[in-house]
C-alpha positions in Angstrom: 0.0 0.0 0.0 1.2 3.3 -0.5 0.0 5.7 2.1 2.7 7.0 2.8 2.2 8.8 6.8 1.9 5.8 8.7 4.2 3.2 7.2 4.6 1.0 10.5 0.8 0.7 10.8 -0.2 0.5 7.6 2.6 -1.7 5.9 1.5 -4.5 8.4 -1.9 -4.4 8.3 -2.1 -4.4 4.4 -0.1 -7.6 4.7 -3.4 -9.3 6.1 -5.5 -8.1 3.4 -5.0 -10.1 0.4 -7.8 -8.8 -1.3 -6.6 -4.9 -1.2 -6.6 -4.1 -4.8 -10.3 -5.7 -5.6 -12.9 -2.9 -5.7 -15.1 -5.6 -5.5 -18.9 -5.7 -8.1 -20.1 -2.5 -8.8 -23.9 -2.4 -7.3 -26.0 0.2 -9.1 -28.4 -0.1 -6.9 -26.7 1.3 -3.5 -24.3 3.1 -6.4 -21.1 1.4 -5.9 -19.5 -0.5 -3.5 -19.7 0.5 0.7 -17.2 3.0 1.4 -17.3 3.3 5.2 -17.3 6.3 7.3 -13.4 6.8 8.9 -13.7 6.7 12.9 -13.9 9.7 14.9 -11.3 11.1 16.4 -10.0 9.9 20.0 -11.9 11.2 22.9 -9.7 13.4 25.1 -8.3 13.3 27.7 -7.0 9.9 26.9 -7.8 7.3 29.6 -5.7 4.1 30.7 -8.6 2.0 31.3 -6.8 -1.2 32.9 -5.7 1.0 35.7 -9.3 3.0 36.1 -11.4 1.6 39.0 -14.2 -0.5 38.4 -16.6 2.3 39.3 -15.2 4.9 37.2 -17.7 6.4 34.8 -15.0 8.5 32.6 -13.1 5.4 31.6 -16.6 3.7 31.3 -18.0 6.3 28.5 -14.0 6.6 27.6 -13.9 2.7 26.3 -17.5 2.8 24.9 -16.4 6.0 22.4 -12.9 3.9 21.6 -14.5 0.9 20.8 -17.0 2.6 18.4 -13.6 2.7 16.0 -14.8 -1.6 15.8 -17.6 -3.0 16.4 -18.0 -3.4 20.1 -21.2 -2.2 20.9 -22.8 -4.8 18.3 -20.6 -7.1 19.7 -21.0 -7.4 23.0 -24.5 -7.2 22.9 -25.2 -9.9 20.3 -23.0 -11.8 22.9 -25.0 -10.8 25.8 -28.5 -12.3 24.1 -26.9 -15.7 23.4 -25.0 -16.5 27.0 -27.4 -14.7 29.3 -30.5 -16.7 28.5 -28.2 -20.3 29.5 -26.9 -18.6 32.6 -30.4 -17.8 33.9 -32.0 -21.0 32.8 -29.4 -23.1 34.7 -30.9 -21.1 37.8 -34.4 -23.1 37.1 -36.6 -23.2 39.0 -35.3 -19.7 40.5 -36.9 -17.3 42.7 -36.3 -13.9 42.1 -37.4 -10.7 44.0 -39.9 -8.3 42.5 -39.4 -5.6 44.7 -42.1 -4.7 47.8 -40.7 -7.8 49.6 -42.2 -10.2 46.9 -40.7 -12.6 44.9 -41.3 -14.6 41.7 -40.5 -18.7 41.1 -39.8 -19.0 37.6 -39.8 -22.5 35.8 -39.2 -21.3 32.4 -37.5 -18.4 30.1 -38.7 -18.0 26.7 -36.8 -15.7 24.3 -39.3 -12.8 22.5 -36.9 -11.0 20.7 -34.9 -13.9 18.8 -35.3 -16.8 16.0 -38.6 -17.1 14.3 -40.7 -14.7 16.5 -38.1 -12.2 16.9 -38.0 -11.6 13.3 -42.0 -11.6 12.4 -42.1 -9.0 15.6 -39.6 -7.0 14.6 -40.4 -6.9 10.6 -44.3 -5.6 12.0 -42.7 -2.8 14.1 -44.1 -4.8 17.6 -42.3 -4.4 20.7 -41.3 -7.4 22.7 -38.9 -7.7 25.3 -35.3 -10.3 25.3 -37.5 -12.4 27.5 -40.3 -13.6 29.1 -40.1 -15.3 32.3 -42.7 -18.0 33.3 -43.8 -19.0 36.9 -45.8 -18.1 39.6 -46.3 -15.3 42.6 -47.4 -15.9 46.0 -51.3 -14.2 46.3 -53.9 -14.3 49.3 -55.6 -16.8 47.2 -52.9 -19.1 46.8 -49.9 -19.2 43.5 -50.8 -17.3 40.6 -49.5 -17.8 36.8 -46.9 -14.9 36.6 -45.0 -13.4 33.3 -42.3 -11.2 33.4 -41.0 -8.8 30.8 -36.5 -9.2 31.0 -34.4 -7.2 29.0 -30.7 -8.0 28.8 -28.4 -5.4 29.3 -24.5 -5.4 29.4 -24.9 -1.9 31.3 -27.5 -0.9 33.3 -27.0 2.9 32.5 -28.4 1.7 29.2 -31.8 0.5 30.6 -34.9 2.2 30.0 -37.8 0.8 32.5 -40.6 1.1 29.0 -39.3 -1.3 27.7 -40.1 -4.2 30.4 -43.4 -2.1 31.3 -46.6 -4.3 32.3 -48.4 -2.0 29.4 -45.8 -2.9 26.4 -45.9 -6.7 27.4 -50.0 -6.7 27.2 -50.0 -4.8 24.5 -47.3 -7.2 22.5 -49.6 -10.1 23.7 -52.5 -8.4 22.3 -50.7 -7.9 19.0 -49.5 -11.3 18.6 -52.8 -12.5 19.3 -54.6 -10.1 16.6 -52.8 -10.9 13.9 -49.1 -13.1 14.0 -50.4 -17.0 14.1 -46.9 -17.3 13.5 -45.8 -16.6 16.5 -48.6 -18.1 18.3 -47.3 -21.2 17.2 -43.8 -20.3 17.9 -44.2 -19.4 21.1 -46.6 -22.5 22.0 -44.0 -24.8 20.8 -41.0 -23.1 22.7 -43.4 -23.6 25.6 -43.5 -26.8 25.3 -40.2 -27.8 24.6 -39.1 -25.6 27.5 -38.0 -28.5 29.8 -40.0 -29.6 33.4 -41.8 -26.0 33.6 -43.6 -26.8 30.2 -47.1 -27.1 31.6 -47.2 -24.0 33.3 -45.8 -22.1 30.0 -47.8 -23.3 28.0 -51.3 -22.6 30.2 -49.8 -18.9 30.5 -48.7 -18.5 27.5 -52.7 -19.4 26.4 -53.7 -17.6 29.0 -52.2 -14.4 27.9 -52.6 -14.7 24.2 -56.7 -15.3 25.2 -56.0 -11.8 27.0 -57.5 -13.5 30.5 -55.1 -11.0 32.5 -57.3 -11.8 35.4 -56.2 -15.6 35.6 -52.4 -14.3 34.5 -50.3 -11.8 36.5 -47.4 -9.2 34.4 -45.1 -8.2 37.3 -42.9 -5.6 37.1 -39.9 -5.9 34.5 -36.6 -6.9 35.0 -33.0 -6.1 33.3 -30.2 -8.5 33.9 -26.8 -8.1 33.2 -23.5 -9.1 33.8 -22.2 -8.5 37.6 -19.8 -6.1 37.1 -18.2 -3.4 39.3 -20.0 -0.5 37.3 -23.2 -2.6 36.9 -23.3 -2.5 40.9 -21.9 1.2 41.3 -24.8 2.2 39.2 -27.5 -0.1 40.5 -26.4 2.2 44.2 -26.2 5.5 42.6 -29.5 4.8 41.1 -31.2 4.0 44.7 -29.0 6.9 46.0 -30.5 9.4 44.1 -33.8 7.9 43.9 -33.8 8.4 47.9 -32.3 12.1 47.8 -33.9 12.9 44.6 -31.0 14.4 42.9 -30.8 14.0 39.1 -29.8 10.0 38.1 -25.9 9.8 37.0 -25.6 9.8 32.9 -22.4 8.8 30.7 -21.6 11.9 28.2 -21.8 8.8 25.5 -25.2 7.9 25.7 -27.1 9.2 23.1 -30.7 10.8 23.9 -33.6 9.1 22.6 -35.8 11.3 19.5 -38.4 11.4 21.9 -36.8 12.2 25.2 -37.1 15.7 26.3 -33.9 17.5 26.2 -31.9 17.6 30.0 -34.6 14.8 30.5 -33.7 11.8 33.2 -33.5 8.3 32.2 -37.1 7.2 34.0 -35.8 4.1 34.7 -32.8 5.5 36.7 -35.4 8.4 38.4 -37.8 5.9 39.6 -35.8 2.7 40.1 -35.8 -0.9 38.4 -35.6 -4.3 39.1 -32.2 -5.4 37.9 -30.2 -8.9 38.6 -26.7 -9.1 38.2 -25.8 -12.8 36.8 -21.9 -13.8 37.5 -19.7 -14.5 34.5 -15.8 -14.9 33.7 -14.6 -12.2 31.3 -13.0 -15.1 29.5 -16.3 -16.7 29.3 -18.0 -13.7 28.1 -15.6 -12.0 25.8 -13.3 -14.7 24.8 -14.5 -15.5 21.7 -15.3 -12.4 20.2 -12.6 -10.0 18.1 -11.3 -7.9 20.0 -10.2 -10.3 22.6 -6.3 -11.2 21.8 -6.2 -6.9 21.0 -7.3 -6.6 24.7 -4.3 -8.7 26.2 -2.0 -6.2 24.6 -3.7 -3.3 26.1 -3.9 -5.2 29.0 -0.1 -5.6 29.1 0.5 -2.1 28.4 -1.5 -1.6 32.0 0.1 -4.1 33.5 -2.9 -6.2 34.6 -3.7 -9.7 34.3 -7.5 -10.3 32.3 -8.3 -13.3 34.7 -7.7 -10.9 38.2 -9.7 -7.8 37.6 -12.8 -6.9 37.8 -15.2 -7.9 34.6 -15.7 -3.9 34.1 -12.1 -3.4 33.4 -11.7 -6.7 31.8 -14.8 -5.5 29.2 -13.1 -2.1 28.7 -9.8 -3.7 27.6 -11.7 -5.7 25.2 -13.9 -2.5 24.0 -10.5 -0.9 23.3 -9.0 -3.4 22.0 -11.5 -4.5 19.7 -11.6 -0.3 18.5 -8.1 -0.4 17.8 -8.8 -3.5 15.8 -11.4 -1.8 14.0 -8.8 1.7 13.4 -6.3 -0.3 12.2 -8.6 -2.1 9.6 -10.0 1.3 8.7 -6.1 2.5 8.2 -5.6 -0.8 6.1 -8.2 0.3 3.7 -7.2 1.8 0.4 -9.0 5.2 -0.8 -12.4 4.4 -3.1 -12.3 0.7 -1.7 -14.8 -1.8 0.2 -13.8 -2.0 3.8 -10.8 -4.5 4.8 -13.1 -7.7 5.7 -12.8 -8.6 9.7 -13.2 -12.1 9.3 -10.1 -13.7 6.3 -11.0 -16.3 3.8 -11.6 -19.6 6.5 -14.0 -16.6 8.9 -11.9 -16.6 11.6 -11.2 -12.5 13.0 -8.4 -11.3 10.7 -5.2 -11.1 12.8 -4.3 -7.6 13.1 -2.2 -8.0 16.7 1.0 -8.7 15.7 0.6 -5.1 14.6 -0.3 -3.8 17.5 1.9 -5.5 19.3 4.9 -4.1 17.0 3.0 -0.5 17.8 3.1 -0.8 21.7 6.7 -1.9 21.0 7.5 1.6 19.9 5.6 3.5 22.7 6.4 2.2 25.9 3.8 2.9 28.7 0.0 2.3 29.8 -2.4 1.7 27.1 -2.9 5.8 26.6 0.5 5.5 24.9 -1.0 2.6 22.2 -4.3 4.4 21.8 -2.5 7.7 21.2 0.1 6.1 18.1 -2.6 4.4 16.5 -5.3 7.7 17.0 -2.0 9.5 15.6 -1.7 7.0 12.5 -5.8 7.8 12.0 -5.3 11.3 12.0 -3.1 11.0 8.9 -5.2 9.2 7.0 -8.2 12.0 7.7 -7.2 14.3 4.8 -7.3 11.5 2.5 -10.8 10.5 3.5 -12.6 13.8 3.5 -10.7 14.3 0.0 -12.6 10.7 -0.7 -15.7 12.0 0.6 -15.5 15.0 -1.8 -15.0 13.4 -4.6 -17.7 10.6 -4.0 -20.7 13.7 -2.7 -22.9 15.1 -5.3 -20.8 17.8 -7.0 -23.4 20.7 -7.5 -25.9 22.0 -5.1 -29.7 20.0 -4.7 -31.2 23.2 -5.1 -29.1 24.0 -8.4 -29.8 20.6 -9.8 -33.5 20.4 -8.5 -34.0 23.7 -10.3 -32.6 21.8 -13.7 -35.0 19.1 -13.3 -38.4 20.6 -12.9 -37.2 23.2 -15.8 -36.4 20.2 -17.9 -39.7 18.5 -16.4 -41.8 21.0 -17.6 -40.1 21.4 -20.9 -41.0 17.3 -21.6 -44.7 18.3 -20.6 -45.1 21.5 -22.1 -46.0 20.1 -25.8 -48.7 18.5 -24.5 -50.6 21.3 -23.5 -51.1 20.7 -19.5 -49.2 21.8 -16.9 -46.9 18.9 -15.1 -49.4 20.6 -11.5 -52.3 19.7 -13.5 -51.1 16.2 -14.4 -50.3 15.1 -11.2 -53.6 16.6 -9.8 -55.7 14.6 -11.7 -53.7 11.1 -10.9 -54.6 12.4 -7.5 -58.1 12.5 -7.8 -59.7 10.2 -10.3 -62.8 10.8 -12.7 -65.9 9.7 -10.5 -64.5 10.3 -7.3 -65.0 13.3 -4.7 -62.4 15.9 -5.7 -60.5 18.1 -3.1 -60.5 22.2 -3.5 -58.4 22.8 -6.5 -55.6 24.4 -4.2 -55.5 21.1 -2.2 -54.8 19.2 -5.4 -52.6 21.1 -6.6 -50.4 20.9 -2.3 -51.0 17.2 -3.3 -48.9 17.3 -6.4 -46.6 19.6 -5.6 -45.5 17.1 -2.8 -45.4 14.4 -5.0 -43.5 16.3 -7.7 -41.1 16.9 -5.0 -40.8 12.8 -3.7 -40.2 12.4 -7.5 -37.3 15.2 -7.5 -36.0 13.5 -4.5 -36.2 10.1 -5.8 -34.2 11.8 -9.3 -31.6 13.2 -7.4 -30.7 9.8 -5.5 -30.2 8.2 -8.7 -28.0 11.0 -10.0 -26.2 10.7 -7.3 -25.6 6.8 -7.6 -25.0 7.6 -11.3 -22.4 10.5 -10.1 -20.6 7.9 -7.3 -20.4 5.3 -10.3 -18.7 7.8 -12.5 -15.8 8.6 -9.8 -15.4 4.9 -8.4 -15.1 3.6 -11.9 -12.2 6.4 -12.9 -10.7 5.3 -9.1 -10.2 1.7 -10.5 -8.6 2.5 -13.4 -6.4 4.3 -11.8 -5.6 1.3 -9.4 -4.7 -0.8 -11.7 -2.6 1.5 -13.5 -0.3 1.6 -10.2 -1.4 5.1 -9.0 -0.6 6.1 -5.7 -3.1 7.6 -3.6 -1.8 11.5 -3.6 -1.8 10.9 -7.6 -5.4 9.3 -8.2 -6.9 12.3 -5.6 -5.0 15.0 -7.6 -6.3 13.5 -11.0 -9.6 12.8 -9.8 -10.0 16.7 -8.6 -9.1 17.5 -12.0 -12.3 15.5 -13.4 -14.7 17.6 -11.3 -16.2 20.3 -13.6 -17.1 17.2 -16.0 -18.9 15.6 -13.2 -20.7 18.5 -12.6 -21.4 19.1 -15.9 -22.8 15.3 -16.2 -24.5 15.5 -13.3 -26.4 18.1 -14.9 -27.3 16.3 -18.2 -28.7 13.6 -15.8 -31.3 15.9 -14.6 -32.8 16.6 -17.8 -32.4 12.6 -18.7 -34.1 11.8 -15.7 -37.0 14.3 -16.1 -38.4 12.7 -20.0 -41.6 11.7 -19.4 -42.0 7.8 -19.3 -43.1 6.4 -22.8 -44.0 3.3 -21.0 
């Protein structure tokens, strides 16, 4: 590769990417191949996070933002959904508090969000939670048929008490019910196949899709996650606060939701949630994921052993480790190429740690010293990629190009003796129907004139990112350096512009069809 400002990094990761100098099929489609985002730039202050306390939120939001350079949060999630579910069902038949001094005995877990159900729910846009637990709860009466919305969380800062609510569960039953036999089915036959508790889940399980909440209890919802220092920090900060009735802590890194007011308090965290913490090895947890061998270098650059510490600081090392993974693929990456694959040809993670380790070799010190060389190498690449992303963006202005269209629009209409308004007003309202005022017509075209202009300019702009990525290969595979393929390609740009243009009056002919 020929980079040229980061030779130590860059040299050795191209050397695990066989496949560098295939652009790959063009798809017209999505116009061209993927060319990804670059990471953001380091968060500062930079944090050693083997050497940060369990508790501490900074190195907490710190790893989170470092590990967004890979894929850590996706990661560690997926992981999450497919181990937690075992660990609790080797607890059955458990009894677990919820809250007022009352408990639940659950017999069996069923998972909402996953396999065949998860994906019918999901597709219709209906809310289910991770899990549903099955059992029963103590009443004046005698044991009652319990459910019990569970979401799993990796960090409880994350949790947000709606989405385990008594309403969203019955609601999600009642939708199910109304129209999803599919999942009927589904969740009839996880029932019964879920071991000695099958009776009881299957009666409940009728019991709630019949909507008989009066022979079914929902108790409150529960989040479990992993037992980790910060887990437990913020579980006490959370009943702190909830006793003093200061604001709930927040991480800087967690982004607020569309429909949260702004300087609004996670209502989970202001009014308290029901929350188990399930024990697990950080080797059992993160082990198999990329982004584990990554986190023994940063763990050695913080002198700490993986196996002693807390999971908390064992997860950050792997969050890091598996971002500077992720940089270092990004760094790999040629300009106007698909991103370097993580998995090589037999889909095992593609090794990038003998390059990290050759890194940490040249900066001696904690794991700051690591992330700051390889942020360094990133912020040399960061010219080239804007210059990328300039040459790949539409190359005139949407309103300079929209303005081409309709002209050209109503230039393919005008021999026909009806205004393009008029057209599209009476495709609104057929003959022999009840016709809006003529003013509300014509709002109704002009809005779909303007989906139509949208809908044009997308495909220009495929057509435009086509144009550039083809030129790039060429000048590939003639043996171009990067500095000389983003100087000629800059040279091409008044031509795009210029084609761009002549697309806007192609794309505006009427259709003879």
């Amino acid at each position: 590769m020929q980079n040229g400002d980061e030779p130590v990094v860059t040299a050795a990761a191209a050397t695990s990417h066989p496949g560098a100098n295939d652009l790959g099929p063009s798809n017209r489609k999505s116009g061209g191949p993927r060319i990804p985002a670059p990471p953001p730039s380091a968060p500062i202050p930079l944090i050693a996070v083997g050497t940060s306390a369990p508790a501490n939120a900074d190195a907490e939001d710190f790893s989170r933002r470092i590990g967004n350079w890979g894929t850590a949060a996706r990661d560690i999630g997926d992981r999450w959904e497919v181990v937690g579910p075992d660990l609790l069902r080797r607890r059955l038949p458990w009894t677990v508090s919820t809250g007022g001094g009352r408990s639940m005995r659950v017999v069996s877990i069923l998972c909402l969000d996953s396999g065949q159900s998860g994906q019918i729910l999901q597709r219709a846009g209906v809310s289910a939670p991770d899990l549903l637990l099955i059992g029963q709860i103590p009443t004046s009466s005698g044991p009652k048929l319990a459910l019990r919305a569970t979401d799993l969380k990796v960090s409880l800062d994350t949790a947000d008490r709606a989405q385990t609510s008594q309403m969203r569960l019955q609601a999600c039953f009642g939708r199910i019910a109304s129209g999803f036999p599919a999942v009927e089915s589904a969740l009839l036959a996880e029932a019964l196949a879920s071991g000695e508790g099958r009776g009881m889940a299957v009666e409940a399980i009728r019991l709630a899709l019949a909507g008989d909440w009066e022979s079914v209890a929902i108790t409150e919802g529960l989040f479990v996650a992993p037992d980790s220092g910060f887990n437990r920090w913020f579980l006490e900060e959370v009943e702190q606060r909830r006793r003093s009735g200061r604001p709930p802590p927040r991480l800087p890194y967690r982004s607020r939701r569309r429909d949260e007011p702004s300087g609004a308090p996670d209502a989970g965290a202001t009014l308290g949630f029901q929350a188990h913490l399930e024990p697990i090895t950080a080797r059992d947890f993160l082990g198999s994921l990329a982004g584990w061998p990554e986190a023994a270098v940063v763990a050695k650059c913080d002198r700490i052993d993986l196996a002693m510490v807390d999971i908390a600081v064992a997860e950050r090392c792997w969050r890091v480790g598996n971002g500077l993974r992720g940089a270092l693929l990004a760094i790999s990456r040629r300009l106007f190429l698909p991103p370097t694959e993580h998995l090589d040809a037999s889909g095992n993670p593609r090794d990038v740690v003998s390059v990290l380790r050759q890194v940490s070799s040249r900066h001696s010190g904690t794991s700051e010293a690591l992330i700051e060389a390889v942020s360094t190498a990133l912020e040399a690449r960061r010219a080239r990629w804007d210059a990328e992303a300039t040459l790949l963006a539409f190359p005139v202005p949407y309103a300079t190009w929209a303005q081409r269209f309709e002209e050209a629009r109503r230039d393919g209409y005008a021999g026909e003796g009806a205004s393009l308004v008029d057209e599209v007003a009476e495709m609104l309202a057929p003959e022999g129907t009840d016709q809006p005022p003529a003013s509300e017509q014509e709002d109704a075209a002009r809005r779909l004139m303007a989906r139509s202009t949208r809908t044009a300019h997308r495909e220009a702009h495929q057509r435009h990112r086509e144009r550039v990525l083809a030129e790039a290969r060429i000048l590939i595979e003639a043996g171009v350096d990067e500095t000389g393929m983003i100087a000629q390609l800059e040279t091409r740009r008044d031509e795009w512009s210029s084609h761009v243009m002549d697309d806007a009056g192609v794309f505006a002919r009427p259709s003879t069809s």
